[in-house]
C-alpha positions in Angstrom: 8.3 -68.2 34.1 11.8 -69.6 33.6 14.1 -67.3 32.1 16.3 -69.5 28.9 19.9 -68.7 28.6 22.0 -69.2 26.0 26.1 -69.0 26.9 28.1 -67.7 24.1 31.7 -68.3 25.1 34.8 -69.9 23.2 36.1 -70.8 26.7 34.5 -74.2 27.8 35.5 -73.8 31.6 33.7 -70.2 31.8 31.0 -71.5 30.6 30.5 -74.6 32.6 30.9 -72.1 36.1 28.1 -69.6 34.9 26.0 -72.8 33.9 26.5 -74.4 37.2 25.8 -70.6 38.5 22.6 -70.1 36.3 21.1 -74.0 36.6 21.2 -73.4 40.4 19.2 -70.1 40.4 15.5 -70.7 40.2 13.2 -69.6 37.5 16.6 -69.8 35.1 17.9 -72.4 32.9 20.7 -72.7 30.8 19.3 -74.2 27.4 22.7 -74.1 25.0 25.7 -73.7 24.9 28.1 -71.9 22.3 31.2 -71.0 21.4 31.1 -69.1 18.8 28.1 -66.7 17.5 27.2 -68.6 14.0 26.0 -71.2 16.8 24.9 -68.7 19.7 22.2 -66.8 17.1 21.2 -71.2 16.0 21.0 -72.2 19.6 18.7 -68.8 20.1 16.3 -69.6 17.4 16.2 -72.8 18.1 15.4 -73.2 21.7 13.4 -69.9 21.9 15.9 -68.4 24.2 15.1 -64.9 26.5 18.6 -64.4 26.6 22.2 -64.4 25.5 25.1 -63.9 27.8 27.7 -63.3 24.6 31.2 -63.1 24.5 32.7 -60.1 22.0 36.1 -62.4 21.0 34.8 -65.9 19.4 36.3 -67.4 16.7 34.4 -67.2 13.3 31.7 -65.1 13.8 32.6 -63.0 16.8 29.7 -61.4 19.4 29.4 -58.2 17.6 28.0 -59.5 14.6 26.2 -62.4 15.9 24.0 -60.0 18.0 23.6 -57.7 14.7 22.4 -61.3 13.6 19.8 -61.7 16.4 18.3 -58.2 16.5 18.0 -57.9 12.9 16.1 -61.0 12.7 12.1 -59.9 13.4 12.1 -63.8 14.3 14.2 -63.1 17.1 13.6 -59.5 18.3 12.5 -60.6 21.8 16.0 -62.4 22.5 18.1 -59.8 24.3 21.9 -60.0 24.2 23.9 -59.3 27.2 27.6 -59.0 26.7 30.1 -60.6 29.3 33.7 -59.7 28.4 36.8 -58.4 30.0 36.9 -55.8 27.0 34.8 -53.1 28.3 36.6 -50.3 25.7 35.2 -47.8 24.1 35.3 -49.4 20.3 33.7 -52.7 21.5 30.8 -50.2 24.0 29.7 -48.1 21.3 29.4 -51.0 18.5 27.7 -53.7 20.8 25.1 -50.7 21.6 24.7 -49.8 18.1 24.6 -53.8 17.3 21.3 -53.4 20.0 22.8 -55.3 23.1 20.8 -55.0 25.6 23.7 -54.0 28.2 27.1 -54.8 29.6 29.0 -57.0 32.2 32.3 -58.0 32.9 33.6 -61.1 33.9 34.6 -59.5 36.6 31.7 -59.4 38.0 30.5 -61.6 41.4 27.5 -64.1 40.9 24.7 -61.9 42.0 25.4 -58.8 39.8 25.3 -61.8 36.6 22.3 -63.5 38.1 20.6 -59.7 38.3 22.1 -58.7 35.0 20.6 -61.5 33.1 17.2 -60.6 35.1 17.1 -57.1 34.4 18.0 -57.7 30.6 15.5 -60.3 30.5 12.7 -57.6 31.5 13.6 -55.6 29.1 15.7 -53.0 30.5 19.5 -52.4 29.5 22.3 -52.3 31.6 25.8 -50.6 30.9 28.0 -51.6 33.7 30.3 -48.3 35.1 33.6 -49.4 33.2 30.8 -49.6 29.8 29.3 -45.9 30.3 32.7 -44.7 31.0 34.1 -46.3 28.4 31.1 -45.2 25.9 31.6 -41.6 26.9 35.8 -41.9 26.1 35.0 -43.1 22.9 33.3 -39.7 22.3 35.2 -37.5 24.5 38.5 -38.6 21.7 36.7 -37.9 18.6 38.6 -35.7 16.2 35.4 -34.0 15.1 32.2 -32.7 17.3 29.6 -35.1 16.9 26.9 -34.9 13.8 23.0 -35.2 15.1 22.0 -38.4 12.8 18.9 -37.6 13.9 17.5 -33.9 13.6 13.9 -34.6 13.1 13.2 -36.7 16.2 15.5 -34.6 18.1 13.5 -31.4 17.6 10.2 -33.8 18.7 11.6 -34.1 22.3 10.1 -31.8 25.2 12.7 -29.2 27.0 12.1 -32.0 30.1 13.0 -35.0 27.8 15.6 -33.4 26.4 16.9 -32.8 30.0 15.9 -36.8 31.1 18.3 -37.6 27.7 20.9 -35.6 29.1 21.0 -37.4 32.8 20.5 -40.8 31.5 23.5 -40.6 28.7 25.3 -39.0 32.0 24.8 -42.6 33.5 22.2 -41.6 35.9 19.3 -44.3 37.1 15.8 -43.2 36.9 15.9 -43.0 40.9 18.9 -40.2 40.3 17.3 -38.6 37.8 14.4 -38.4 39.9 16.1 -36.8 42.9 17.8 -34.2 40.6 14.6 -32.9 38.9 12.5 -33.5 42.0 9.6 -35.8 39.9 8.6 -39.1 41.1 10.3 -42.0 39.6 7.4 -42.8 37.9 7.1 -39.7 36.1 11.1 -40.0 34.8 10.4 -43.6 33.4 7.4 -42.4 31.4 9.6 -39.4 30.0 12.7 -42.0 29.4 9.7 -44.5 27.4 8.6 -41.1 25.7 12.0 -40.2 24.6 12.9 -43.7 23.5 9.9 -43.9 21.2 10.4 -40.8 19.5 14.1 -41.6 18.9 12.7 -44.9 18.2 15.4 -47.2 19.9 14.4 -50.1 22.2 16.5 -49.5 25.7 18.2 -47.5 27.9 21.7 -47.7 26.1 21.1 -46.3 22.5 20.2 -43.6 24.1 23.3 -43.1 25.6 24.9 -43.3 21.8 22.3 -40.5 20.3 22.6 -38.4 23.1 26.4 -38.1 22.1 25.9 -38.5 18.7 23.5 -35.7 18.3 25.5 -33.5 20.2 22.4 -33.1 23.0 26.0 -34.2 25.8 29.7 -33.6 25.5 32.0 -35.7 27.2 33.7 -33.3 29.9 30.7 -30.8 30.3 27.9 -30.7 32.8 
């Protein structure tokens, strides 16, 4: 199954290297390009796309809120949103997450991390890039005030061991490390992450980074 990109990107020569990148990888495609998000979130719709690799600085409508405008759109829900920017900082972090991109990239990045970025996003996993989780947990380690749990109820639904799976996974840890520091199988780590997220209900990996904060469950500078 060919995986349909759309490149949101106000810079024409970026986009025309990760096309050539992306049109030369099989089972990918790129099927628009945009560069701005009023006609990223069109060019999804229209051609069905699995995927957009979305620049946060456009003119007009900027990344943020064109992928608020794709995952609040029950048309669209099964478009993820991959953000490739140079401005992996805390504000942009915690509001693409919250906007429900599916992870983080930089431009920065060599060809094969992008090719396995837009691959893993694709399957439905996130992916927060180091700079992104480090900048996510600045954005909370600089808060004026401790963080208020927005969400008591499900909280108080977790298990003491999902509760402790929360607190390695907002830490940055993969399933594989989490699995190694409680001594489960991996298996057993991605059914209590799946358990966790639907409780919390949130769709990925990277919202739970934000809750874990938010709720106070992890605090920047403690174990």
């Amino acid at each position: 199954m060919t995986i349909r990109v759309v490149l949101a990107d106000d810079q024409a020569l970026l986009r025309g290297m990760i096309r050539l990148l992306i049109d030369n990888t099989p089972g990918m495609e790129v099927v628009g390009e945009a560069a701005n998000g009023a006609d990223a979130v069109a060019l999804a719709r229209e051609h069905r796309a699995d995927v957009v690799l979305m620049d946060i600085r456009m003119p007009e409508v900027d990344g943020l809120e064109a992928t608020r405008m794709l995952t609040s759109d029950e048309h669209l829900c099964d478009v993820k949103v991959l953000i490739l920017t140079t401005f992996e900082v805390d504000e942009y972090v915690a509001e693409a997450i919250r906007a429900g991109a599916s992870g983080f990239i930089g431009k920065g990045a060599d060809p094969a991390e992008l090719v396995g970025a837009i691959e893993t996003v694709a399957a439905g996993e996130s992916l927060l890039s180091t700079a992104a989780t480090r900048a996510l947990m600045e954005r909370f380690r600089h808060l004026s005030e401790p963080p208020v749990n927005r969400r008591p109820e499900q909280m108080e639904l977790l298990t003491p061991r999902e509760r402790e799976t929360l607190t390695l996974v907002a830490q940055g840890l993969t399933n594989n490390e989490i699995s190694a520091r409680l001594q489960l199988s991996p298996h057993t780590v991605k059914t209590h992450v799946n358990r966790t997220m639907a409780k919390l209900g949130v769709s990925d990996r990277a919202q739970l980074v934000v809750i874990a904060y938010e709720s106070g469950l992890v605090r920047p500078g403690r174990p």
